[in-house]
N, C-alpha and C positions, 0 to 999 in steps of 0.2 A: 808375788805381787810387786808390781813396779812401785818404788817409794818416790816422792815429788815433795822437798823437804827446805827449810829456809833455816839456817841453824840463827841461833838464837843467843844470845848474854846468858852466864850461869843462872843469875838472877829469874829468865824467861824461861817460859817453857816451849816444845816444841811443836808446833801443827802441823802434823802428816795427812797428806793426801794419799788415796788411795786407788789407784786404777788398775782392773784388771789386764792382765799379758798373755794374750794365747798361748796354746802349745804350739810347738812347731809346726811347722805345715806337714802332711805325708809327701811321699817320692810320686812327682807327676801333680802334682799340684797347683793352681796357678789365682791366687787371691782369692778376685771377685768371681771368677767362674761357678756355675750353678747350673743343674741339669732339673729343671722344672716347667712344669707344664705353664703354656701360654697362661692361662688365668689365674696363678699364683704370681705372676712376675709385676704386675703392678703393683699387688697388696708387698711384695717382696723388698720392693722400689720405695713406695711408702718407710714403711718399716724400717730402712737401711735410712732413710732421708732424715727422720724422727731420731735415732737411735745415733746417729754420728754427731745431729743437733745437739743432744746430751752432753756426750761424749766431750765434744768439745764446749760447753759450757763449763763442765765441770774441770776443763785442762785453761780455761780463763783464769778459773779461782787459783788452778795452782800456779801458774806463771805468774800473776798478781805477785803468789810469796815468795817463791822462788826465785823467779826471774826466766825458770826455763818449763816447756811444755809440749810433748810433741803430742799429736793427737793421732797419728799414725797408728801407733799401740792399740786406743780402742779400738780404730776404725778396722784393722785388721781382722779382728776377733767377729767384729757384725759383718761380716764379706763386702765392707763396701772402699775397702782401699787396695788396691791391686798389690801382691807380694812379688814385689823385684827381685829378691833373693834367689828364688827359684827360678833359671833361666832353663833349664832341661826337665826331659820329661813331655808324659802326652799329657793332652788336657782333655779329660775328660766331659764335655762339656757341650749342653744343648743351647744355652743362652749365654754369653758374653755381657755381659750387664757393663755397660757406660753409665755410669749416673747421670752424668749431664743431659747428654741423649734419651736416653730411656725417660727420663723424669720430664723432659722438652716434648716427646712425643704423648707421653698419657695425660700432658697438659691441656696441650692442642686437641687431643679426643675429648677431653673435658671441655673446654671450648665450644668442640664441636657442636657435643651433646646439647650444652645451654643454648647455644645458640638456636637449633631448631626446636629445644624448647619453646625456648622466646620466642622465635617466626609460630610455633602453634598455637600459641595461647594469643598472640596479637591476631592470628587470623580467627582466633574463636571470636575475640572481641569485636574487631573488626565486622566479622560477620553479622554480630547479633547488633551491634550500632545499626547496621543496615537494616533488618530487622525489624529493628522496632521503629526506625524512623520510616518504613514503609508502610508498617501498621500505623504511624500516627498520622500518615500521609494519607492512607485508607481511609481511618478514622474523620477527620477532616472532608475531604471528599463525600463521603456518606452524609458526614451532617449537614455539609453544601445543599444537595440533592433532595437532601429530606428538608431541607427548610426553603427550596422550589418549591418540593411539591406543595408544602404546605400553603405556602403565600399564593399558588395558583388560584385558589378559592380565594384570596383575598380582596379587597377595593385597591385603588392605586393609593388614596388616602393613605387605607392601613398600611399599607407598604411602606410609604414613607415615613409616615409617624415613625413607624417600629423603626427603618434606618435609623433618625436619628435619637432614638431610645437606645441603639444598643452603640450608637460613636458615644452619647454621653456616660456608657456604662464604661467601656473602656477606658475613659480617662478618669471617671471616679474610683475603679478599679487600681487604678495606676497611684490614685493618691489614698488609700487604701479604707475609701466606705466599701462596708461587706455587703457590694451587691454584683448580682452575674444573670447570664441569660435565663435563667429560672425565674427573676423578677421583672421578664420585660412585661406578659400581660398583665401584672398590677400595674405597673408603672402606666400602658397604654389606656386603660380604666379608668386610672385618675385625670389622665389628660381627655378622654373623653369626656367624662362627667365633667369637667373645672372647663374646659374651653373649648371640646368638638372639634379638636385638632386643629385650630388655628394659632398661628402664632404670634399674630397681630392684637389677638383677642384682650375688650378692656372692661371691666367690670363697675358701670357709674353708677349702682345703684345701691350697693350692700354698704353694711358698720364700715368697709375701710374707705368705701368712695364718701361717705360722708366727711367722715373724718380727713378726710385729705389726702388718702394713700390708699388708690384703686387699686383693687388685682390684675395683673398685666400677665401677657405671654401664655402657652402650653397649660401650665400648670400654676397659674392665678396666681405670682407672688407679687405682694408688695413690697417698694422699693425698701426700707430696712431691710426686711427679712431678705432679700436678693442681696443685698452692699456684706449682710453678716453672714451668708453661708456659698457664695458664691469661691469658685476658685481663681486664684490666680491666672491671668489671658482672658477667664469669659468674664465679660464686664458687662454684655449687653442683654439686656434682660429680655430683648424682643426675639432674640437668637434663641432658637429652641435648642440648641445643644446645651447652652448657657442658664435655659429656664430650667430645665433637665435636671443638671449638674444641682443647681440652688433648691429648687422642689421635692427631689431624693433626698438631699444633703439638711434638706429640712424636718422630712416625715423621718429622718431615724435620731436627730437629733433632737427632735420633740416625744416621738411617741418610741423609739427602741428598735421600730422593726413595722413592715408593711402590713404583717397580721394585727399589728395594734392599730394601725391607721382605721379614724373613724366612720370613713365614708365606705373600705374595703370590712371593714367589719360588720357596720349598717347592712348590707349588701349578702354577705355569709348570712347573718342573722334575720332575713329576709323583710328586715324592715326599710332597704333604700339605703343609696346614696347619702353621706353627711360630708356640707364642705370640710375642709379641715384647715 
């Protein structure tokens, strides 16, 4: 065993390092050389790369105390440092191992590999992006088509009401009351029964026309009730987007939800229509 020694004061004691020292090489020998099959020579490569890593870790610590450290010694014994000594002789030998080279190429193959990883999984993604935004492309389309066919049987009136039933849904949507195209036929219901889809519509004759504050617009509000549940931009109560917006924004803020509204529930329970 190679000794790696720092002498010491009588006083100190001694710290020996200890690194193993090959035996000589045999006649015709020549270091790194290794007769191994192609699919052992990476893991080989590995192995020798880890193992010299060591090697000279542990010939840090001893130069540290020493002052001297060759790492030659280990590297010899794992085949990964070529033995000059021996200049004659055959070499017996199927692979020549370069560490530099060798460990340069199985990097690049590793590269390789991730890399058309990477291109196949981006092309799975890729794919299925396309995918699904062709089904929601589909989907869309379909529900175009189906909401033709439907309005084909309709008036032009209901047509219109319901456009601007579902611009005012999208921007109540947007400021986040929980209503969606599943609420346009109540919503159309109540603008029938309250004003027969007009939007001019004024109401002089009920409690609020007496008192002072007629029902106005689509969906009969009076000006408080419009100034307190209106949104910001729609200001005008005549504008059905606007009565819409304040009218919706009224029935859930009063009664929770359109199945509590009293004229839609009047209606289910076959007793009629109640303003609300």
């Amino acid at each position: 065993m190679a000794r790696h020694a720092r002498q010491k004061n009588a006083s100190e004691q001694t710290t020996v390092f200890m690194l193993p020292v090959p035996p000589p090489p045999p006649p015709g020998y020549q270091g790194a050389h290794r007769v191994e099959a192609e699919r052992v020579l990476p893991r080989r490569i590995a192995s020798v790369a880890v193992a010299v890593g060591i090697a000279s870790g542990a010939g840090a610590g001893a130069h540290a105390m020493s002052g001297t450290f060759s790492p030659v010694a280990g590297g010899l014994d794992l085949g990964g440092v070529p033995d000059n000594t021996v200049q004659t002789g055959k070499a017996d030998t199927a692979n020549a191992i370069n560490l530099g080279s060798e460990t340069v190429r199985i990097i690049r193959q590793e590269q390789q590999a991730a890399m058309q990883t990477f291109n196949q999984v981006s092309g799975v993604a890729t794919n299925d992006y396309a995918a699904r935004k062709a089904a929601e492309e589909k989907a869309a389309e379909d529900a175009r088509k189906a909401q033709e066919a439907a309005d084909a049987g309709k008036s032009p009136k209901q047509r219109q009401v319901e456009g601007w039933i579902r611009e005012a849904i999208k921007i109540m949507a947007a400021n986040g009351t929980p209503v969606s195209e599943a609420n346009v036929a109540d919503i159309y219901t109540i603008i029938i029964k309250e004003s027969n889809g007009n939007p001019n519509a004024i109401n002089t004759w009920d409690s609020n026309a007496v008192k002072g504050t007629p029902s106005k617009g689509l969906m009969q509000c009076i000006d408080p009730t419009f100034q307190a549940h209106k949104l910001p931009g729609h200001n005008d109560i005549y504008n059905p987007v606007d009565n819409i917006i304040c009218g919706v924004r009224y029935t859930f803020s009063r009664y929770g939800s359109f199945e509590r509204h009293p004229g839609l529930a009047g209606i289910r329970r076959g007793t009629g229509y109640v303003g609300y």
